[in-house]
Backbone bond lengths (Angstrom), bond angles and torsions (degrees), N, CA, C in turn:
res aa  C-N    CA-C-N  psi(-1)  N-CA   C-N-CA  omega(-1)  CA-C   N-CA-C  phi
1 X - - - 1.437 - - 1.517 108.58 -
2 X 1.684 133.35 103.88 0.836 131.95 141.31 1.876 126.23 -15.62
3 X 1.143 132.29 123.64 1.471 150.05 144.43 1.405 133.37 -142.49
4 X 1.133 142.84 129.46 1.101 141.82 142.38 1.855 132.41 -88.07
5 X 1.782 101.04 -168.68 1.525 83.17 -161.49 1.598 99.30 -104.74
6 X 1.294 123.88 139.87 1.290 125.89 -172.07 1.628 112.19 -74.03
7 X 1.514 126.91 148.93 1.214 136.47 -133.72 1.729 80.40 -134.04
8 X 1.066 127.50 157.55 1.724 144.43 141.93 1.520 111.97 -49.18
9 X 1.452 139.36 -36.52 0.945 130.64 158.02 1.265 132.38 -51.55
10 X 1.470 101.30 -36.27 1.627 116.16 -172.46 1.860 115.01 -69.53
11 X 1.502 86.76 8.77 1.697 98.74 -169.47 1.557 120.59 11.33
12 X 1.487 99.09 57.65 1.539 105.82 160.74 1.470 125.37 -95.18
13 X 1.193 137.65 124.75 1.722 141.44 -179.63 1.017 93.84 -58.95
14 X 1.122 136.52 147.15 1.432 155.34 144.12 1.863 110.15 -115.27
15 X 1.486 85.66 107.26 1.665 94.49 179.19 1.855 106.05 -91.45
16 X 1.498 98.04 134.64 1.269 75.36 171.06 1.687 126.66 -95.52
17 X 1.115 125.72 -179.13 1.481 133.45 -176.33 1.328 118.25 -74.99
18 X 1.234 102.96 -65.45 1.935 103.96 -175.31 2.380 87.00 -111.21
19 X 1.555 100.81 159.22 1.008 92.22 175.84 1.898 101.37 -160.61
20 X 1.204 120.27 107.29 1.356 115.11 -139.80 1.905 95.89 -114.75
21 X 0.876 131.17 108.63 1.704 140.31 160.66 1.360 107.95 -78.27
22 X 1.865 103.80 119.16 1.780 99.09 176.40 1.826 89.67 -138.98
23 X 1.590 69.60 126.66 1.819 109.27 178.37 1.250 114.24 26.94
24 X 1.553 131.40 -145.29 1.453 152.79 172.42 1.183 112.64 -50.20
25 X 1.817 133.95 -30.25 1.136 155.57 -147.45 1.693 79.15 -95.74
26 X 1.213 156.46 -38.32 1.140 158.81 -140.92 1.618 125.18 7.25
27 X 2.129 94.42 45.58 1.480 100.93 175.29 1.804 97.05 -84.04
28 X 1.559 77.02 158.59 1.660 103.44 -165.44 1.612 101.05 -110.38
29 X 1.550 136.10 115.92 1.666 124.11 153.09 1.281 109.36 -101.85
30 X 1.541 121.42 150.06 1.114 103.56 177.76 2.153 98.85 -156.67
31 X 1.173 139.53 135.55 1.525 152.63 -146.24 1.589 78.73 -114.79
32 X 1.437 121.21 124.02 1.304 124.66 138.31 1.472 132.61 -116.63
33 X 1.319 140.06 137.51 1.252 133.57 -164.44 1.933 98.54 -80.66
34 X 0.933 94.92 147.74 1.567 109.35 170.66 1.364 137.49 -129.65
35 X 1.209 87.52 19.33 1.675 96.94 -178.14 1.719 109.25 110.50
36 X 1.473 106.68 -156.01 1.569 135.78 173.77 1.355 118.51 -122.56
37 X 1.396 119.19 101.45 1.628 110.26 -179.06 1.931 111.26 -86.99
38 X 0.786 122.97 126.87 1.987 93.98 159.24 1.797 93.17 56.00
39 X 0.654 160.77 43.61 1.572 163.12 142.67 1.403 114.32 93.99
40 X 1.840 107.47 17.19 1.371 119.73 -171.07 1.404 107.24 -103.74
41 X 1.702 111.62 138.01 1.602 101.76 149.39 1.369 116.46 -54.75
42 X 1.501 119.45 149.04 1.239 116.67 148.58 1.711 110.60 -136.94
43 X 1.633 95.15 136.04 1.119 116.18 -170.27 2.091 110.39 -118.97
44 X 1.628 99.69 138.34 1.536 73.90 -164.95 2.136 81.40 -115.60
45 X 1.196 100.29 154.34 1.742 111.80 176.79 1.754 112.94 -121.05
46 X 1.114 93.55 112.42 1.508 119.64 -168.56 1.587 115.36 -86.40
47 X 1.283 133.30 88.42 1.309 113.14 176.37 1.182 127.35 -121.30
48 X 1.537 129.75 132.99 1.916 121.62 -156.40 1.749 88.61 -143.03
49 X 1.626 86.22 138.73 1.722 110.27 172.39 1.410 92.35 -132.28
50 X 1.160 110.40 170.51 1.275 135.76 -176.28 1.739 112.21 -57.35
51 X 1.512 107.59 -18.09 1.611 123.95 -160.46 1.615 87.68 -95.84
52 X 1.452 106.42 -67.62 1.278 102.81 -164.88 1.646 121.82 -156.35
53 X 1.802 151.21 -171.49 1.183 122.02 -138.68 1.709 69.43 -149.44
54 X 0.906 115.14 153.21 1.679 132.34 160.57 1.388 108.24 -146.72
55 X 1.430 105.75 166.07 1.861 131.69 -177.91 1.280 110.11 -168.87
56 X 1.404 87.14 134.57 1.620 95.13 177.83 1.559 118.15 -164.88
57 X 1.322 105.57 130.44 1.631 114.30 -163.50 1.611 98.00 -74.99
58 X 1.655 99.29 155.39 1.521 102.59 147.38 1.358 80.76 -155.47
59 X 1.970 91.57 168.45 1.154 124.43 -162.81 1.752 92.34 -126.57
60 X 1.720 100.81 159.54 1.182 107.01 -170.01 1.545 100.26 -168.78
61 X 1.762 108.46 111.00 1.280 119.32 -176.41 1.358 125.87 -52.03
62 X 1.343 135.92 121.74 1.524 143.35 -163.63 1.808 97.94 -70.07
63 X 1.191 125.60 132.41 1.557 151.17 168.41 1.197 103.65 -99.42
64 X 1.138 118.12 91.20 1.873 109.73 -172.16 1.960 94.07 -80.65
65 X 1.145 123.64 -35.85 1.592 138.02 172.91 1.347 112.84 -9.01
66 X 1.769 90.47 -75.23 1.292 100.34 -166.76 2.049 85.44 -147.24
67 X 1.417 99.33 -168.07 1.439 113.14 171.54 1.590 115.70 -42.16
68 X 1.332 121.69 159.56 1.138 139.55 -176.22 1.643 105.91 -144.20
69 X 1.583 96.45 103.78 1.238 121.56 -165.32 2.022 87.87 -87.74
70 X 1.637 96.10 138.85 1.207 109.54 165.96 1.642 120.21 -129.95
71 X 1.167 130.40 177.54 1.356 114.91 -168.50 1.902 85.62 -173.95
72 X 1.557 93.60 126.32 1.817 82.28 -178.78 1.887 75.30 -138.60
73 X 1.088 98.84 177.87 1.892 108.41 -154.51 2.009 87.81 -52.06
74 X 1.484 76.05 92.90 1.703 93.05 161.00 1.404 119.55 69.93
75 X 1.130 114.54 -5.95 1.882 123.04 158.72 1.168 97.50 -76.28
76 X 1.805 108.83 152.91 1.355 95.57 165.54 1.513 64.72 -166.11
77 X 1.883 90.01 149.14 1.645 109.05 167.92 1.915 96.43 -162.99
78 X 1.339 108.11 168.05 1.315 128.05 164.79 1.171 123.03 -92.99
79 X 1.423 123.41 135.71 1.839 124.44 -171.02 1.605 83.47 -85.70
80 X 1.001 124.01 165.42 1.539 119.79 172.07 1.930 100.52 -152.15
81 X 1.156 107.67 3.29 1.699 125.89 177.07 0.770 97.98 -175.13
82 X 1.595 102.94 154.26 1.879 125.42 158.84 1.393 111.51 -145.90
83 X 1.214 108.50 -177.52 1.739 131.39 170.52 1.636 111.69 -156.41
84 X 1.036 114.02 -177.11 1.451 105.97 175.22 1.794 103.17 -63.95
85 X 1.381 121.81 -38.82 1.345 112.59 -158.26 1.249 120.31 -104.20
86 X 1.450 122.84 -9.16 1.594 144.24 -156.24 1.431 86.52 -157.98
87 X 1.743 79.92 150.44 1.749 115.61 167.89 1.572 99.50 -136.44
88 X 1.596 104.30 147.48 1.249 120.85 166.95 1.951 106.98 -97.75
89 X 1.408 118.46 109.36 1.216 88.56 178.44 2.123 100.80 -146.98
90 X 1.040 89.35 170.44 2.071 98.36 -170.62 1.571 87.24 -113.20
91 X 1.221 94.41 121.18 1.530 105.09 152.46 1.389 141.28 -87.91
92 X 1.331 115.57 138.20 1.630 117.95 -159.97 1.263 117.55 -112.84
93 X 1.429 127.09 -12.14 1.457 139.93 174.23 2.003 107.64 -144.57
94 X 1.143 108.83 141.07 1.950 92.65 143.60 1.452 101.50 -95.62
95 X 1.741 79.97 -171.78 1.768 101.79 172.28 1.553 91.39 -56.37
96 X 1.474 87.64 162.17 1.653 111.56 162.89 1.154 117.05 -78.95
């Protein structure tokens, strides 16, 4: 399966999946899908406090079988479809 990585020009939205607000502290986490690399999900996890901003990819081998269980610090959901640009998926936990 052909993909590449989407650009700001390409003015595509990227919604993210899980998107978590904690208290007064007004840190932000948030799971975005990114496509298919090499036959991999890739998912990137976004997290911002008032101090400072981090990102960081993970990858997660495609189960064409059945579901493809993912789990990123304490999210966890099932892909249950894909395409190169979208996933269909049910979620089974949020963040903590």
């Amino acid at each position: 399966m052909w993909s590449r990585r989407v650009t700001q020009e390409d003015n595509v939205e990227l919604t993210p999946l899980f998107e978590k607000f904690v208290g007064a502290s007004r840190s932000i986490k948030t799971i975005t899908f990114d496509g298919l690399n090499d036959g991999k999900f890739r998912f990137t996890l976004e997290e911002v406090t008032p101090a400072h901003q981090s990102t960081k990819e993970f990858f997660f081998e495609v189960i064409r079988a059945a579901p493809t269980l993912v789990s990123i610090k304490g999210a966890t959901f099932e892909v249950l479809s894909f395409d190169s640009i979208s996933i269909r998926y049910r979620i089974l936990k949020q963040f903590d």
